[in-house]
NUDO-878665 format. One record per atom (N, C-alpha, C): residue number from 1; atom name; x, y, z. Coordinates in steps of 0.1 Angstrom, whole numbers, plus 5000, padded with zeros to 4 digits. Layout:
<pts>
{pt NUM,"CA",{X,Y,Z}} ...
</pts>
This chain:
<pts>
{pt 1,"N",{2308,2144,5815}} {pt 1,"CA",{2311,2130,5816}} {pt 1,"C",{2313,2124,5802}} {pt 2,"N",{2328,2117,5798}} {pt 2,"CA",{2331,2113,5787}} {pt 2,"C",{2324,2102,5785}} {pt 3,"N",{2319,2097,5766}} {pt 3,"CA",{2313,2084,5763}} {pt 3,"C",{2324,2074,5762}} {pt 4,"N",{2321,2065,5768}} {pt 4,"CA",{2327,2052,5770}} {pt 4,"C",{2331,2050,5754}} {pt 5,"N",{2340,2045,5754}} {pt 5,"CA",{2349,2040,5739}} {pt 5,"C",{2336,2029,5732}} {pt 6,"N",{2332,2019,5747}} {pt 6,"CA",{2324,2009,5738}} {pt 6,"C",{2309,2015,5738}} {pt 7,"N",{2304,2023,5739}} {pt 7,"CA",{2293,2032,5734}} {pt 7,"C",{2295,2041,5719}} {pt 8,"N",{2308,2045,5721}} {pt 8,"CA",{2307,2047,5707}} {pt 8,"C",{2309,2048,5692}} {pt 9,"N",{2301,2054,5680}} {pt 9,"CA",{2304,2050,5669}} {pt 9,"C",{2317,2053,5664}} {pt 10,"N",{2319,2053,5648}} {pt 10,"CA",{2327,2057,5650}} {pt 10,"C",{2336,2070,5654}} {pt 11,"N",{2345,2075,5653}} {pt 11,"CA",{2351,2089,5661}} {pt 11,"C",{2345,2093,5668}} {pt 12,"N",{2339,2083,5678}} {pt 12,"CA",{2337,2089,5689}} {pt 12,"C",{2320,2099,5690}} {pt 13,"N",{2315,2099,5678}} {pt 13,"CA",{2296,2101,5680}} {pt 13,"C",{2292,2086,5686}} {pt 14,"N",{2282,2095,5691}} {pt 14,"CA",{2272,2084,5695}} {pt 14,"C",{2268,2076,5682}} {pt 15,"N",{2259,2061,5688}} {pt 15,"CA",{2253,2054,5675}} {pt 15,"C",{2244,2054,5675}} {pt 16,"N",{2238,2057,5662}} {pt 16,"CA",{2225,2061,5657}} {pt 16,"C",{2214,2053,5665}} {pt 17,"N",{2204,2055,5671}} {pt 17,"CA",{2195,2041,5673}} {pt 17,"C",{2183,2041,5668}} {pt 18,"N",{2175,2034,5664}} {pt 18,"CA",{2162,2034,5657}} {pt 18,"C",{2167,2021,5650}} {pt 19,"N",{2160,2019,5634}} {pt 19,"CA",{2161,2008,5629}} {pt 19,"C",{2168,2012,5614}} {pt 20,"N",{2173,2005,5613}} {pt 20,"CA",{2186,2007,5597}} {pt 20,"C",{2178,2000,5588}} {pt 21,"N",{2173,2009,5575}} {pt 21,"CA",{2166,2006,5569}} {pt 21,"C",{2179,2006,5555}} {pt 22,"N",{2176,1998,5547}} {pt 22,"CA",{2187,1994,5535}} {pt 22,"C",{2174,1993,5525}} {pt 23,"N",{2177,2000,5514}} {pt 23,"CA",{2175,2007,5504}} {pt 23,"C",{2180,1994,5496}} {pt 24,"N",{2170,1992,5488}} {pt 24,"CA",{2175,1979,5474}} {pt 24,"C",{2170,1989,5468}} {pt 25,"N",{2181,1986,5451}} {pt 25,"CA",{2171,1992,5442}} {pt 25,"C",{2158,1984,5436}} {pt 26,"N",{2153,1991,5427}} {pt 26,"CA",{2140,1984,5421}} {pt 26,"C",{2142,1978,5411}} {pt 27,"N",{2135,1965,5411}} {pt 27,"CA",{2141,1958,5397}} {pt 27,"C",{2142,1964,5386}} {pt 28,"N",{2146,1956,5376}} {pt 28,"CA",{2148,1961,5362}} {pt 28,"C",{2135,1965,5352}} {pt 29,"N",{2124,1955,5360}} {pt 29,"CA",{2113,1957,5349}} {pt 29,"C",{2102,1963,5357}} {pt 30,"N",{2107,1969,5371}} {pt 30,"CA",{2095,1976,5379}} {pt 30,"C",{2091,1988,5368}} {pt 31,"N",{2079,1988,5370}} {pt 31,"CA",{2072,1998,5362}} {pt 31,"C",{2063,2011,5373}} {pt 32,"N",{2069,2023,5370}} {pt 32,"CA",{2069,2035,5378}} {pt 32,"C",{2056,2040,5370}} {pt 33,"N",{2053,2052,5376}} {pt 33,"CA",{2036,2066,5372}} {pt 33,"C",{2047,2066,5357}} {pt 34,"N",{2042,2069,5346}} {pt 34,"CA",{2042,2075,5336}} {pt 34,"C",{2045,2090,5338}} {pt 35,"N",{2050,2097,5327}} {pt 35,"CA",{2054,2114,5328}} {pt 35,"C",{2041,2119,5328}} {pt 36,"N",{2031,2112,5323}} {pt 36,"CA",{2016,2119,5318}} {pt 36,"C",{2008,2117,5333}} {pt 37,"N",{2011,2107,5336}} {pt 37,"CA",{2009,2106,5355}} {pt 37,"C",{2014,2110,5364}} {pt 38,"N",{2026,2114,5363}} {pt 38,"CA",{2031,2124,5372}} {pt 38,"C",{2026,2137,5371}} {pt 39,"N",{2027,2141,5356}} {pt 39,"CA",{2023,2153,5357}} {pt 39,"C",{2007,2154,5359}} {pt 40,"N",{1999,2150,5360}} {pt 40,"CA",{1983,2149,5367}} {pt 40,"C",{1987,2150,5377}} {pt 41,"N",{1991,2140,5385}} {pt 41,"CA",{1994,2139,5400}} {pt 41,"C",{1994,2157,5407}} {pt 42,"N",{2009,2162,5399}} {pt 42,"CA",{2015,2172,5402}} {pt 42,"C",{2001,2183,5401}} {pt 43,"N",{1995,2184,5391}} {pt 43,"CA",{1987,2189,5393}} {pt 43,"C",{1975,2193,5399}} {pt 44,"N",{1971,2182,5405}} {pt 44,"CA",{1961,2178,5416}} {pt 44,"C",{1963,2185,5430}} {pt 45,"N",{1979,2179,5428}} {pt 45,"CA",{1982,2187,5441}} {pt 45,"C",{1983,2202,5442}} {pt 46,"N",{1987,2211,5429}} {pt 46,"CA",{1990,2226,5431}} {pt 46,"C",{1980,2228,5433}} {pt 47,"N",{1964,2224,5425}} {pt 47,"CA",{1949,2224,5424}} {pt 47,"C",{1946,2224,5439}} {pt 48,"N",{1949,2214,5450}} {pt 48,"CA",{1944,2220,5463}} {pt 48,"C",{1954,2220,5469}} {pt 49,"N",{1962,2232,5469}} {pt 49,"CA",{1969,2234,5474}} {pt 49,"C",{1964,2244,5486}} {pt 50,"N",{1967,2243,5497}} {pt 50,"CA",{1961,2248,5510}} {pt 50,"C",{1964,2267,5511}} {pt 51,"N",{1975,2266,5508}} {pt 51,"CA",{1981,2276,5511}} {pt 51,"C",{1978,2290,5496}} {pt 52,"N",{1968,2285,5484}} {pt 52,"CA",{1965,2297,5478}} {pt 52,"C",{1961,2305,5480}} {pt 53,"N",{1966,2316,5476}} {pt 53,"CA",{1960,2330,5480}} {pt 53,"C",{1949,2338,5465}} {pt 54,"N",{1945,2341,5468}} {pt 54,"CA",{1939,2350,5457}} {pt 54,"C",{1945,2358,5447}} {pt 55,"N",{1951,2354,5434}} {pt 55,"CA",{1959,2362,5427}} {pt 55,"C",{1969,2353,5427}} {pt 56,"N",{1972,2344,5431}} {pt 56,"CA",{1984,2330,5430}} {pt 56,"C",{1981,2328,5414}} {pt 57,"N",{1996,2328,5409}} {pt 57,"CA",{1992,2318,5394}} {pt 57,"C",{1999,2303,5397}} {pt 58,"N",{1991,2296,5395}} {pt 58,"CA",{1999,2282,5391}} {pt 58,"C",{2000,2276,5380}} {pt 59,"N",{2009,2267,5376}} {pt 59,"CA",{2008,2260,5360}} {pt 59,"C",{2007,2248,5365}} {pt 60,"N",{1997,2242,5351}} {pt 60,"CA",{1996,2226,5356}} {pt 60,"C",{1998,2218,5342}} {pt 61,"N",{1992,2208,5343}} {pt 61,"CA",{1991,2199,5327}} {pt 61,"C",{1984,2210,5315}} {pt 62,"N",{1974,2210,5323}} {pt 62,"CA",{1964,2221,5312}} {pt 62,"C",{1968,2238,5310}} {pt 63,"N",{1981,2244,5315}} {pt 63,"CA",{1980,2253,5310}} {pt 63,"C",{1983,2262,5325}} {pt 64,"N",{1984,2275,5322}} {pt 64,"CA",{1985,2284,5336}} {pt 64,"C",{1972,2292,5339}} {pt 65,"N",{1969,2291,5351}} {pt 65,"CA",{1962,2296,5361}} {pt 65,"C",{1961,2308,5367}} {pt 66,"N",{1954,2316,5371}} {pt 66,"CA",{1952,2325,5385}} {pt 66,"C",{1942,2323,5392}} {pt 67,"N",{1944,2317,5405}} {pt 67,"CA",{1934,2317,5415}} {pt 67,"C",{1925,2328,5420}} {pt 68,"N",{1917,2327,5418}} {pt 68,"CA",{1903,2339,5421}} {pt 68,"C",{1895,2332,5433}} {pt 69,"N",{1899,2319,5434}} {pt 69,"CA",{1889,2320,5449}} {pt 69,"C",{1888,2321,5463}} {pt 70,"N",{1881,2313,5475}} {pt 70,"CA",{1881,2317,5486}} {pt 70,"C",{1895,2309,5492}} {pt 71,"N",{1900,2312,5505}} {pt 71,"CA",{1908,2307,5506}} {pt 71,"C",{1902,2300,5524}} {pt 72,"N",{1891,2299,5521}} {pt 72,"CA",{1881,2294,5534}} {pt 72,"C",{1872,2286,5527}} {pt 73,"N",{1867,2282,5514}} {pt 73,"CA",{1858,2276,5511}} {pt 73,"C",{1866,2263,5504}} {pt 74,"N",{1861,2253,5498}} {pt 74,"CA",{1870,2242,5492}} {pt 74,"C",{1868,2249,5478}} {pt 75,"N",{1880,2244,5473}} {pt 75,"CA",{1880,2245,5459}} {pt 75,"C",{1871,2241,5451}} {pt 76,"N",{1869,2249,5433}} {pt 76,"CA",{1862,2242,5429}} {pt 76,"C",{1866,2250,5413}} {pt 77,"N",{1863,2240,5401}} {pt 77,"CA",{1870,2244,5390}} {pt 77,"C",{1873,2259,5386}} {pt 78,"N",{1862,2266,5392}} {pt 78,"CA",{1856,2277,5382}} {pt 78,"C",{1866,2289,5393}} {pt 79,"N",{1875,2283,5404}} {pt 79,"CA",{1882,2294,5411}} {pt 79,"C",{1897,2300,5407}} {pt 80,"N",{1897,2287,5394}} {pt 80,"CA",{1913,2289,5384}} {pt 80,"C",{1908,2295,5372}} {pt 81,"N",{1914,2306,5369}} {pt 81,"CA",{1907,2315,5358}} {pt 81,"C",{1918,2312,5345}} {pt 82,"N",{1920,2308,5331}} {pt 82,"CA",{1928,2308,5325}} {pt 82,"C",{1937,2320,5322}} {pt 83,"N",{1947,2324,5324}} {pt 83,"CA",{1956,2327,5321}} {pt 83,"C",{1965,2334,5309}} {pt 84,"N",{1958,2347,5302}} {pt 84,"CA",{1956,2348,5287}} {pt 84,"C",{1973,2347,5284}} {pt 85,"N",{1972,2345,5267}} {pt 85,"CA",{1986,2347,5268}} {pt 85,"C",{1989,2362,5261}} {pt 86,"N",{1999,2366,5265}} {pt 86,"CA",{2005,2376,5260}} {pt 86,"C",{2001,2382,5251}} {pt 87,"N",{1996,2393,5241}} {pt 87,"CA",{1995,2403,5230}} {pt 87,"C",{2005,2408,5228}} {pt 88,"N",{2016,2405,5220}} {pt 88,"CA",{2026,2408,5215}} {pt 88,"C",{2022,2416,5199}} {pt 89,"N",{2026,2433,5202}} {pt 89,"CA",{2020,2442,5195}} {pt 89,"C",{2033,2445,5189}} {pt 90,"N",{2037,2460,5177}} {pt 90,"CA",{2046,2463,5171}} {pt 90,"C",{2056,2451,5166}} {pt 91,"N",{2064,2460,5162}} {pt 91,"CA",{2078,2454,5156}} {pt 91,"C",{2092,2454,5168}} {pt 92,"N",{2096,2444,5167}} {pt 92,"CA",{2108,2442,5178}} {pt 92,"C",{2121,2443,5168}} {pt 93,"N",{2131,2450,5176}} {pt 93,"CA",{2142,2448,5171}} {pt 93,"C",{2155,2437,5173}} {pt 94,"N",{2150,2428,5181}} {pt 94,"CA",{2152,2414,5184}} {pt 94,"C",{2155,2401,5169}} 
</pts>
């Protein structure tokens, strides 16, 4: 069964129904999280992140990570192990 002409949008879709939300931008002098707040935020969240597994590295504000803990128990500082960095030995021909 074809849509009636006055049912629909344009070319012939249906019209969207719900509620049309319009997007203003933000003023000029709105003041947004800082980079140093974002990046905490960001990290909070990798920090409980549901889905770690044991042996996951994550990076955050402070540096990179390997998760060593349960993935049944709640988190807690001592289950992000630091992350050494590299020993870069001999001479490179670089």
């Amino acid at each position: 069964m074809p849509i009636s002409p006055e049912s629909n949008g344009r070319n012939g879709f249906a019209k969207p129904s719900g509620v049309l939300r319009i997007l203003q931008p933000l003023p000029a002098d709105a003041v947004g999280p800082t980079l140093e707040e974002e990046r905490r935020l960001a990290s909070e969240r990798v920090l409980n992140d549901v889905t770690l597994e044991r042996g996951d590295i994550v990076v955050t504000n402070k540096g990179s990570f390997v998760f060593s803990g349960s993935t049944t128990e709640p988190r807690k500082p001592t289950d992000f192990v630091p992350l050494a960095a590299p020993v870069v030995s001999g001479t490179s021909d670089y």
